[in-house]
C-alpha positions in Angstrom: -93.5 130.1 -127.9 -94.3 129.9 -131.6 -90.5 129.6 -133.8 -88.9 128.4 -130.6 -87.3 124.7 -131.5 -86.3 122.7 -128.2 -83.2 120.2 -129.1 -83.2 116.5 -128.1 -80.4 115.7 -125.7 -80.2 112.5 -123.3 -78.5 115.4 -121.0 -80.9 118.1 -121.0 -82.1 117.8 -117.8 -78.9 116.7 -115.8 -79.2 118.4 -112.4 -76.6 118.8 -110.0 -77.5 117.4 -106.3 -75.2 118.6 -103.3 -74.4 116.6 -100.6 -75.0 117.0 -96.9 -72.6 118.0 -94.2 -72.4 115.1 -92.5 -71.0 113.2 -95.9 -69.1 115.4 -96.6 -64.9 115.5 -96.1 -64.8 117.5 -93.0 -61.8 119.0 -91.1 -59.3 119.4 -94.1 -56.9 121.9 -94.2 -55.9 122.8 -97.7 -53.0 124.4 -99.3 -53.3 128.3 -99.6 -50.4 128.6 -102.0 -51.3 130.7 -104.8 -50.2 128.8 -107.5 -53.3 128.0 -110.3 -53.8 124.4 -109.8 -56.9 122.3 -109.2 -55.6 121.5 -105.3 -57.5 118.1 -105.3 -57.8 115.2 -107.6 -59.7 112.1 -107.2 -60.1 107.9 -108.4 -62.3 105.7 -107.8 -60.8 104.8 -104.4 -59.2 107.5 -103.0 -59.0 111.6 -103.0 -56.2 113.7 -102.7 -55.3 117.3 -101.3 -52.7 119.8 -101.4 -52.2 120.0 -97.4 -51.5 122.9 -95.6 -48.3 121.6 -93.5 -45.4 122.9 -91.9 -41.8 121.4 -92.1 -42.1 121.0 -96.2 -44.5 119.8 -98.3 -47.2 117.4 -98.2 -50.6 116.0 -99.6 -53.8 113.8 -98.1 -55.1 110.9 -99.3 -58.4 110.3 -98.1 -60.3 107.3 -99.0 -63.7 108.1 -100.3 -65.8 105.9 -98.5 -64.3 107.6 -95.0 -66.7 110.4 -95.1 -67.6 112.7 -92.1 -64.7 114.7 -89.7 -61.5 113.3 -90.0 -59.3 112.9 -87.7 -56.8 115.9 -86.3 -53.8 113.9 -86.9 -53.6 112.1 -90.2 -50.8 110.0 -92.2 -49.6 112.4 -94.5 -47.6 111.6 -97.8 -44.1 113.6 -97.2 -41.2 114.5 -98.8 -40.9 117.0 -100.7 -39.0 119.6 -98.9 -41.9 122.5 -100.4 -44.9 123.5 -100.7 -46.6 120.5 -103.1 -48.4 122.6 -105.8 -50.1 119.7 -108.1 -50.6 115.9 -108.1 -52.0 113.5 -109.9 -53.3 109.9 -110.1 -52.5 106.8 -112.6 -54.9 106.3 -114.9 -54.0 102.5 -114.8 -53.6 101.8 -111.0 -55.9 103.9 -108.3 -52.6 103.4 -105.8 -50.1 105.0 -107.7 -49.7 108.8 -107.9 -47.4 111.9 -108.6 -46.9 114.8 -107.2 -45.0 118.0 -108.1 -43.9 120.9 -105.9 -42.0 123.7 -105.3 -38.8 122.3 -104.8 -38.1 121.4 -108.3 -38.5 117.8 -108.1 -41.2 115.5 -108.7 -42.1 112.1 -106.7 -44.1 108.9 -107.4 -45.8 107.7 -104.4 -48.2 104.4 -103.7 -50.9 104.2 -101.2 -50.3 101.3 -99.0 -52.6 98.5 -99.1 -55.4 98.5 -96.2 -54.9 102.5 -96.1 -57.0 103.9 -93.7 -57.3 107.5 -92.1 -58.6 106.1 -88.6 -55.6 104.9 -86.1 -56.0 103.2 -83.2 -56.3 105.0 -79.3 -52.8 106.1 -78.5 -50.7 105.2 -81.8 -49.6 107.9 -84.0 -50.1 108.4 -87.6 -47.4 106.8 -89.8 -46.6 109.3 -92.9 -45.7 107.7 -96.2 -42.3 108.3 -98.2 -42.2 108.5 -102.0 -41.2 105.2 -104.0 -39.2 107.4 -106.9 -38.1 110.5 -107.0 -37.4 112.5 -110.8 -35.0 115.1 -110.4 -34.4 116.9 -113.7 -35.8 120.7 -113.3 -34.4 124.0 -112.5 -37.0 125.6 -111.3 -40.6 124.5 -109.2 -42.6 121.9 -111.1 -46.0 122.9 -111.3 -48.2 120.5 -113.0 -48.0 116.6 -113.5 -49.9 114.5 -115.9 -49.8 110.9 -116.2 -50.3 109.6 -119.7 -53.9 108.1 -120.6 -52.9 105.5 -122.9 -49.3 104.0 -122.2 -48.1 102.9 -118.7 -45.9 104.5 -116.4 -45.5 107.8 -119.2 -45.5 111.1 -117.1 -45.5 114.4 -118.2 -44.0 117.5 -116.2 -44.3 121.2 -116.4 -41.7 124.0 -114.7 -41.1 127.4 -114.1 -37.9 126.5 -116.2 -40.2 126.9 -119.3 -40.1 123.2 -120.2 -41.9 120.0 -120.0 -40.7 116.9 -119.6 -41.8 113.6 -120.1 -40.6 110.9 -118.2 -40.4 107.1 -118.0 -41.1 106.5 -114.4 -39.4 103.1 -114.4 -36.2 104.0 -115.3 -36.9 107.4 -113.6 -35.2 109.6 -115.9 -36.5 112.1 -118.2 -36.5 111.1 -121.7 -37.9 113.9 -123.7 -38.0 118.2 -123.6 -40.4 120.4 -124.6 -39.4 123.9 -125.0 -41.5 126.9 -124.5 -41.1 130.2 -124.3 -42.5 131.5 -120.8 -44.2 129.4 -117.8 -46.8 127.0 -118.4 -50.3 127.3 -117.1 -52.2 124.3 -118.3 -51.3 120.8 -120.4 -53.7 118.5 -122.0 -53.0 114.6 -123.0 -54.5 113.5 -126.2 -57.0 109.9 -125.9 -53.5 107.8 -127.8 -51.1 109.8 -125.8 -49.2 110.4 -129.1 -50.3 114.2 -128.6 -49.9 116.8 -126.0 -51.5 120.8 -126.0 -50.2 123.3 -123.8 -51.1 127.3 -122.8 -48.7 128.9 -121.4 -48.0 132.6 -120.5 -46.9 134.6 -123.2 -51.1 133.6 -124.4 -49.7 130.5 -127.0 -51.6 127.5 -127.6 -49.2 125.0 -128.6 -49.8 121.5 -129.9 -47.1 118.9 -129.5 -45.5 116.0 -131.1 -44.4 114.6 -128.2 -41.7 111.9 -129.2 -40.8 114.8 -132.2 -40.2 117.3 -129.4 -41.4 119.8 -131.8 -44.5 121.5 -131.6 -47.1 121.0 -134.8 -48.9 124.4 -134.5 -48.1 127.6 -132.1 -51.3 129.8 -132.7 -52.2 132.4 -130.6 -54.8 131.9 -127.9 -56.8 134.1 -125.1 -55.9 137.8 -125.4 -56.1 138.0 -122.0 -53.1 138.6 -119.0 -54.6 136.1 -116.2 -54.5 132.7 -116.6 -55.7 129.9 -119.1 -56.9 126.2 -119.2 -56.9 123.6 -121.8 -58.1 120.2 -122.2 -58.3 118.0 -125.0 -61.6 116.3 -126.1 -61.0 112.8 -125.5 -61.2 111.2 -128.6 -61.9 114.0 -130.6 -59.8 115.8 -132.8 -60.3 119.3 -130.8 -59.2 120.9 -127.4 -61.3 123.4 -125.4 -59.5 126.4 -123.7 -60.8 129.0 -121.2 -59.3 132.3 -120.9 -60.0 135.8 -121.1 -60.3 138.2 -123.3 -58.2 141.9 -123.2 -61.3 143.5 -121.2 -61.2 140.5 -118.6 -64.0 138.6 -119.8 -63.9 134.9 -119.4 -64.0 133.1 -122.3 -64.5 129.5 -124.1 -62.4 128.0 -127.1 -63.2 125.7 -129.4 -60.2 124.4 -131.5 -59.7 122.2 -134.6 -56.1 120.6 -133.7 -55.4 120.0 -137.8 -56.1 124.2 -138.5 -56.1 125.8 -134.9 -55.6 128.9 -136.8 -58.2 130.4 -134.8 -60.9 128.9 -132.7 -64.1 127.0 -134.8 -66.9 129.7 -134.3 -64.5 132.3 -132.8 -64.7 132.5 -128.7 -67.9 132.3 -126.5 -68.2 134.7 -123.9 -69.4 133.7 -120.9 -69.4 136.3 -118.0 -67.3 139.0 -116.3 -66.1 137.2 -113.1 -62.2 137.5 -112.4 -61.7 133.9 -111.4 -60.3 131.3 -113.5 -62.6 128.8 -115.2 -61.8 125.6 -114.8 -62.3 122.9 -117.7 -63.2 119.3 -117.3 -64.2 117.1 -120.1 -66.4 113.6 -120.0 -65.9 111.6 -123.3 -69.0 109.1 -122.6 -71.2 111.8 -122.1 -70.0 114.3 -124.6 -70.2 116.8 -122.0 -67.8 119.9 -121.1 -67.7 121.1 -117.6 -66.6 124.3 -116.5 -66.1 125.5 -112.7 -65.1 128.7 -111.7 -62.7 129.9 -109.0 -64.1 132.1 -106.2 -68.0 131.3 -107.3 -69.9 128.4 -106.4 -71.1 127.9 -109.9 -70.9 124.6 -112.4 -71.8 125.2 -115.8 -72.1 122.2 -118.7 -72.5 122.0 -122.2 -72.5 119.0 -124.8 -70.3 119.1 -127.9 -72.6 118.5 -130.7 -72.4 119.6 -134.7 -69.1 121.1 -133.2 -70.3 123.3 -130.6 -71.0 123.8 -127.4 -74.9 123.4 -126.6 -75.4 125.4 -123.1 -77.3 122.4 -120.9 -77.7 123.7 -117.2 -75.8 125.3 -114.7 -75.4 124.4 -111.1 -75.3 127.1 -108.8 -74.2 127.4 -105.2 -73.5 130.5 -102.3 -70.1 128.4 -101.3 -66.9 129.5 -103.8 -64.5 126.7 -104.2 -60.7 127.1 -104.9 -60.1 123.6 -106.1 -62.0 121.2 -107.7 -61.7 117.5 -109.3 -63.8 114.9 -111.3 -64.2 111.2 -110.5 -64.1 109.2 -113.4 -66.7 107.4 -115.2 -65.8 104.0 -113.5 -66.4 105.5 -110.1 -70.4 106.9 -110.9 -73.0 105.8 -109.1 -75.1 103.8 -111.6 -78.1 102.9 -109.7 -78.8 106.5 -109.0 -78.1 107.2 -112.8 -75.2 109.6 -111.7 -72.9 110.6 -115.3 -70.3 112.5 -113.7 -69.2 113.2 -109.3 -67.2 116.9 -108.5 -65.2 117.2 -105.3 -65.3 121.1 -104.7 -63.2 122.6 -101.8 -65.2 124.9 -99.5 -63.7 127.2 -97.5 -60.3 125.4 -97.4 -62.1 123.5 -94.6 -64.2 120.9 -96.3 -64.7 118.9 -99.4 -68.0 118.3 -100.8 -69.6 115.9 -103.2 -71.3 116.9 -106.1 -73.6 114.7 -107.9 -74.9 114.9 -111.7 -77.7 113.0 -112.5 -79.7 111.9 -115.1 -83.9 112.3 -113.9 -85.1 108.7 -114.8 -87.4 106.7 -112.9 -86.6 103.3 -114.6 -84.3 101.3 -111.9 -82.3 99.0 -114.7 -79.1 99.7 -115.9 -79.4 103.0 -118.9 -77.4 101.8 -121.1 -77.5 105.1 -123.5 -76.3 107.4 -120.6 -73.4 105.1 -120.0 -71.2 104.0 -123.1 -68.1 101.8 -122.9 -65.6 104.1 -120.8 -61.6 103.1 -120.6 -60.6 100.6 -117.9 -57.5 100.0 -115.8 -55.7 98.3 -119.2 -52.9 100.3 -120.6 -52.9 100.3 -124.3 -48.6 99.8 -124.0 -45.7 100.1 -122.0 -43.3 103.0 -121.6 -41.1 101.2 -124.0 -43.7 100.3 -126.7 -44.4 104.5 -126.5 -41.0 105.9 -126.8 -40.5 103.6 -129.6 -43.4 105.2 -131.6 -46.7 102.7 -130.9 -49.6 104.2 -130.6 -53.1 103.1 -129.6 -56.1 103.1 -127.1 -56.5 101.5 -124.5 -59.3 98.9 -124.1 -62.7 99.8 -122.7 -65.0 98.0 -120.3 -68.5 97.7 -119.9 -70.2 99.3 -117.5 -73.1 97.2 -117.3 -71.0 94.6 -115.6 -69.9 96.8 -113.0 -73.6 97.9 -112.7 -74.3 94.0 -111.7 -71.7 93.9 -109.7 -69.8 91.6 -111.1 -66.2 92.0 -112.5 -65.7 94.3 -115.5 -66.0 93.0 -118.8 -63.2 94.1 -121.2 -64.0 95.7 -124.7 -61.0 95.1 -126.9 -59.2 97.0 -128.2 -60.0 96.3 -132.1 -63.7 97.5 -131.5 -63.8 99.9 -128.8 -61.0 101.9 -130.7 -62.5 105.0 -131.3 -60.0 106.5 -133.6 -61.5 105.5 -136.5 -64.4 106.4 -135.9 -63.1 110.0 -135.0 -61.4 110.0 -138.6 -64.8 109.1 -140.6 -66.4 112.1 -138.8 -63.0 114.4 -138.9 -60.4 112.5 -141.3 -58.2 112.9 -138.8 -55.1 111.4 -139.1 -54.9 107.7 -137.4 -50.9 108.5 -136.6 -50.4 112.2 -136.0 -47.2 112.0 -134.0 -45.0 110.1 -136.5 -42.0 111.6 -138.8 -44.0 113.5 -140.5 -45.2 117.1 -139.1 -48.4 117.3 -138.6 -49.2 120.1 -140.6 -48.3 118.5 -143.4 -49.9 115.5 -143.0 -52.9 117.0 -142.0 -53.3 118.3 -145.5 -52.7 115.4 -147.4 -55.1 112.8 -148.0 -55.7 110.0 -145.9 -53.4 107.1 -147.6 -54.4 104.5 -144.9 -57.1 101.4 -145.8 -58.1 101.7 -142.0 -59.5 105.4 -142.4 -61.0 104.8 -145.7 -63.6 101.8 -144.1 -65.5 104.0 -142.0 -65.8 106.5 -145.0 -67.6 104.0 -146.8 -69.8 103.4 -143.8 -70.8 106.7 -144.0 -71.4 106.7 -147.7 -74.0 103.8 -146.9 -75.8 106.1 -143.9 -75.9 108.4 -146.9 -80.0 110.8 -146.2 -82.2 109.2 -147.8 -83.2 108.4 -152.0 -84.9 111.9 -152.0 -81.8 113.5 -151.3 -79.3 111.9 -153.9 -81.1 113.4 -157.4 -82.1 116.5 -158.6 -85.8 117.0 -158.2 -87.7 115.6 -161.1 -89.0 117.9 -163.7 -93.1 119.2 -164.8 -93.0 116.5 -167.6 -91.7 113.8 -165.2 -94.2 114.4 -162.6 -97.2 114.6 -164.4 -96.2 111.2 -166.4 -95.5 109.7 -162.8 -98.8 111.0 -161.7 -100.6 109.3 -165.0 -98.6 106.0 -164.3 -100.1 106.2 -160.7 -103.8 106.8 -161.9 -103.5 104.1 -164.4 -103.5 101.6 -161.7 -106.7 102.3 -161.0 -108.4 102.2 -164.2 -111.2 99.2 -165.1 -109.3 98.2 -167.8 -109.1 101.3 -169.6 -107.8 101.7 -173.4 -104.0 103.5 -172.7 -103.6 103.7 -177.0 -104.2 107.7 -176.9 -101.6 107.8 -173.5 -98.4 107.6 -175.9 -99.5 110.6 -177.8 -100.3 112.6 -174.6 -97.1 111.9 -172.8 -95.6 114.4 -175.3 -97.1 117.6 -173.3 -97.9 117.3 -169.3 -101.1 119.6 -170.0 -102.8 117.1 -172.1 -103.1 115.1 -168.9 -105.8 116.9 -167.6 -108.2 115.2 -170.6 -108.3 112.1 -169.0 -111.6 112.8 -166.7 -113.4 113.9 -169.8 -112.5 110.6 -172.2 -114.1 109.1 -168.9 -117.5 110.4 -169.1 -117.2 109.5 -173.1 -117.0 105.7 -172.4 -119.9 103.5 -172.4 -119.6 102.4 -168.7 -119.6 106.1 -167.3 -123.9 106.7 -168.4 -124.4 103.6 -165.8 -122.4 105.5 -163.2 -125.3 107.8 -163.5 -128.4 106.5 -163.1 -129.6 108.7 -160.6 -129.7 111.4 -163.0 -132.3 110.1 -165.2 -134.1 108.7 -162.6 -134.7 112.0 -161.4 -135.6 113.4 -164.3 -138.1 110.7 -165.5 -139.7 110.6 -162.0 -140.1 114.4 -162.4 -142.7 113.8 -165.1 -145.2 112.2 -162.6 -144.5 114.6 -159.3 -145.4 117.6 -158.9 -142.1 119.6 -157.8 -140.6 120.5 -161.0 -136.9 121.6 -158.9 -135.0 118.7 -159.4 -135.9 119.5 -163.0 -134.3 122.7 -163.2 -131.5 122.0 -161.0 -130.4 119.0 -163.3 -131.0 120.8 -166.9 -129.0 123.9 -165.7 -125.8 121.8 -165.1 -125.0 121.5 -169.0 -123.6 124.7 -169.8 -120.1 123.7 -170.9 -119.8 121.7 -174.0 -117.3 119.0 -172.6 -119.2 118.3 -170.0 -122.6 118.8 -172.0 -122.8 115.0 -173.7 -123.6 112.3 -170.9 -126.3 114.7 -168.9 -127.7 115.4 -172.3 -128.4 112.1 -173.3 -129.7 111.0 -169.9 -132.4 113.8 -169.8 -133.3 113.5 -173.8 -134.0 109.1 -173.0 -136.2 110.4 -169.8 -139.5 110.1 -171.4 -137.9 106.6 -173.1 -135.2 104.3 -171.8 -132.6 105.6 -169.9 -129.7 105.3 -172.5 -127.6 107.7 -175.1 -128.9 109.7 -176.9 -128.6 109.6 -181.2 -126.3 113.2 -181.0 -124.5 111.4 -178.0 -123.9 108.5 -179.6 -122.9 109.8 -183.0 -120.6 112.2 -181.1 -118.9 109.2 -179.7 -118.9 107.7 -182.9 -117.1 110.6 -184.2 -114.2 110.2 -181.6 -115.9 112.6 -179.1 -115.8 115.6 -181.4 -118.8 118.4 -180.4 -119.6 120.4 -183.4 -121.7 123.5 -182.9 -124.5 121.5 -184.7 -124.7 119.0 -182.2 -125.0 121.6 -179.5 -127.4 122.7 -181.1 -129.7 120.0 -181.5 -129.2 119.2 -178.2 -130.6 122.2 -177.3 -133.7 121.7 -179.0 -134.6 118.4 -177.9 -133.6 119.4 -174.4 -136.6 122.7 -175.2 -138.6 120.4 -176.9 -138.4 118.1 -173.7 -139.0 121.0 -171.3 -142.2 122.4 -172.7 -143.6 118.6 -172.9 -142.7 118.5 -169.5 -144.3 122.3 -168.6 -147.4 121.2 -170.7 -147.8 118.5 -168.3 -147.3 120.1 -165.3 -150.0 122.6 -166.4 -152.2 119.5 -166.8 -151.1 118.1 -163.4 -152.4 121.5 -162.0 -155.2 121.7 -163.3 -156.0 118.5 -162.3 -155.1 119.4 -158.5 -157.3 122.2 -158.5 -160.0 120.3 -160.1 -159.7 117.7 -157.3 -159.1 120.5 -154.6 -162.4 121.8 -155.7 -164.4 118.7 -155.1 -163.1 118.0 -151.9 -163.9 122.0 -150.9 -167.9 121.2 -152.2 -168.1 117.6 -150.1 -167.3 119.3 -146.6 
């Protein structure tokens, strides 16, 4: 375990809880066309499924609260005159939704109010006709997409190689994208200004949609089956799954202003043949991937712009199809971040839950962020006439209380500046301008350059923003440090040291030369005057065997020579601090000789003190 460096996530320890049969969606028949599509797609209200019917196509819409086995005869939404192959639900009202099928033609439908899949004893089912129909393709429409930020915007693809984007008011197509051979998968960016594609001949192409032009064409996955895309909410990068040319799955990572190639190259993630299905949660951070024909559910979080493997849920039931509730719908009291709906065995749906493992029973706010409400940002007008925004937030803590949901606006919960002081992406990538080129150019806007200097003020900290300081620096700042703790020390010689930051190191020694270090000291020549009248002479060696370098020679050898006296300096001590502290070989010398001169007075009287003892030893010994 030693190196190993575990990472601080709020999602490290998301779990994915299944749901029991009886809660399940039971009795469903779903679609077994063969077209790549998700088959079901959910709100927080209602779910939809591709339905396996005869007599042309149709789809379910089952409520979510109507769990269990459903009835065998259920009001189906019909139409279309094929097979429905994709469908899709406003972002802005949980009743409206599109479908596309294999007819060529794509309907707008609305789930009555009251909608219910439980009919009274002896009454019939009562299907439900589309509201709209948009006829404008050749060919089978495969995938619908409403967009995320205006009203009423919906986006089309076709085996005709084109996608069109519609304004489902007037029901008419108002713009064409081109391609070049079928399209497998289509992305909205968090404005809806943007839109990426994959399509079959392996291009990733990014859009600008009301330009009809596409801003970059790079090549994508390698790989002949089937790729995904979906763009990172309010990020300025998309995430593909493909497969490389030896059929491995893959995952793509791609900066939308220089897709050149993907950030970090591709990240392999196993050999299974089914297609990997991406879903992405902007609250959470978190990229989802689910695989067709295995049971398995594997998550990362985008952080320092990659993918940081979390967990992976794993199950013995394969799915075809699979959809994502979002945010709005979660179960906050249970701290459920994201819900699946996973097909099983084209029979029955079941409920996935990811949760975060907290034992607190308030609302967490950290796990749940202000998510996007019912609000458009615009109308269909406002987009084809070049706005461009977010739409407004809402906080989820007033849904946790039950109470309506409090609206963020639009001014502060527009995260598009704060994408461009991490990114410097561009605020208005879909305008006249290419983006390419604007890409590269600076960012001219006063909105873009605000959050910059926010992040100039979370600059690391003072450490960071000089060079480190040099030997002389240092030992100055060290001497300035010391000085505060000085009893009113003389700093005159201090200027002439600070010229070399060796000559620091003399301080200690002035120290011992000033007249208040010999009372420091005291003990000294109290042992060595209270040696005279004991009779161990070891604190007596001890003591005069400490002098043996010449700087450090003066204040012991003053105290010992004063031990027969006063304790005080010495004459050489104190005419060596009369000369400025300077020891002359003299000096040491006639230290040494009063220091011998002390230590045979001492021996002599010792010698006395033992003859003495054995005089006294010798009395006692003749009394007993």
């Amino acid at each position: 375990m030693s190196g190993r460096f575990v990472r601080s996530s709020k999602y490290r320890h998301v779990f994915g809880r299944p749901t029991r049969k009886e809660q399940c969606y039971d009795n469903i028949r779903i679609s077994k066309n063969a077209w790549d599509t998700n088959l079901v797609k959910a709100n927080p209200q209602y779910l939809a499924v591709n339905w396996e019917a005869s007599g042309g196509g149709a789809f379910a819409v089952i409520p979510l609260n109507e769990k269990g086995r459903l009835p065998e005869q259920l009001p189906l939404f019909r139409g279309h005159k094929a097979v429905v192959l994709d469908t899709d639900w406003s972002p802005f009202d949980d009743s409206l939704i599109a479908s596309g099928s294999d007819d060529g033609k794509a309907f707008i439908w609305r789930v009555p109010e009251g909608f219910t899949l439980r009919t009274e004893e002896g009454q019939d089912p009562e299907d439900v006709a589309p509201i709209k129909q948009l006829a404008g393709h050749s060919r089978k429409v495969g995938h619908v997409l409403f967009n995320p930020a205006a009203a009423n915007i919906l986006a089309t693809s076709s085996g005709d190689y084109t996608v069109k984007v519609w304004d489902v008011e007037a029901g008419s197509p108002r713009l064409t994208l081109k391609h070049g051979d079928i399209v497998q998968s289509l992305s909205w960016s968090a404005n809806g200004s943007l839109l990426v594609t994959t399509s079959r001949d392996k291009k990733l192409r990014i859009w600008d949609v009301r330009q009809e032009t596409p801003a970059h064409t790079v090549p994508g996955h390698a790989g002949a089956k089937n790729s995904r895309v979906t763009w990172m909410g309010e990020h300025d990068r998309v995430a593909t799954t493909g497969f490389s040319k030896m059929s491995d799955r893959q995952l793509g990572l791609w900066d939308i202003r220089d897709p050149k190639e993907p950030v970090g190259g591709f990240q392999l993630l196993d050999s299974i043949s089914g297609v990997c299905m991406p879903f992405w949660d902007d609250s959470t951070q978190c990229l989802y991937l689910a695989g067709k024909g295995d049971g398995n559910i594997r998550y990362f979080e985008y952080e320092h712009d990659k993918f940081e493997y979390l967990s992976e849920y794993k199950s013995a039931d394969p799915q075809r199809g699979i959809a994502f509730l979002p945010k709005r719908g979660v179960n906050m009291h249970e701290n459920e971040v994201m819900r699946a709906f996973k097909t099983v065995n084209d029979s029955y749906i079941e409920p996935i839950s990811f949760i975060v493992p907290r034992r607190a029973e308030v609302f967490q706010g950290d796990i749940y962020p202000p998510v996007t409400g019912t609000k458009p940002a615009m109308s269909a007008v406002d987009w084809f006439e070049g706005q461009e925004g977010l739409p407004p937030k809402i906080d989820l803590e007033s849904v946790y209380e039950g109470e309506e949901p409090t609206e963020i606006p639009a001014t502060t919960s527009k995260p598009v500046s704060r994408v461009q002081s991490k990114t410097t992406m561009l605020s208005s990538p879909s305008k006249k301008d290419p983006e390419p080129t604007a890409a590269a150019a600076p960012l001219p806007s006063e909105k873009v350059s605000e959050p910059i200097k926010e992040s100039h003020q979370l600059s690391p900290p003072p450490a960071f923003k000089s060079p480190p300081l040099s030997m002389k620096e240092q030992s100055s700042s060290i001497a300035k440090l010391a000085s505060k703790y000085d009893d009113k020390e003389d700093s005159s010689s201090s200027a002439e040291d600070d010229t070399s930051s060796f000559e620091e190191v003399a301080k200690p020694v002035e120290r011992n030369v000033r007249p208040k270090s010999p009372e420091k000291k005291p003990p000294i020549t109290s042992e060595t005057t209270t040696t005279t009248t004991t009779t161990q002479p070891e604190p007596v060696t001890r003591k005069l065997s400490s002098p043996i370098l010449p700087t450090k020679l003066m204040a012991p050898a003053s105290s010992s020579s004063s031990s027969s006296q006063k304790p005080g300096p010495s004459a050489a001590s104190q005419a060596a601090s009369a000369s400025g502290g300077e020891v002359t070989l003299r000096d040491i010398k006639s230290i040494l000789e009063t220091q011998s001169a002390t230590i045979s007075g001492q021996s002599e009287k010792i010698e006395a003190l033992t003859v003495e003892v054995d005089r006294l030893k010798s009395k006692i010994g003749d009394r007993v």
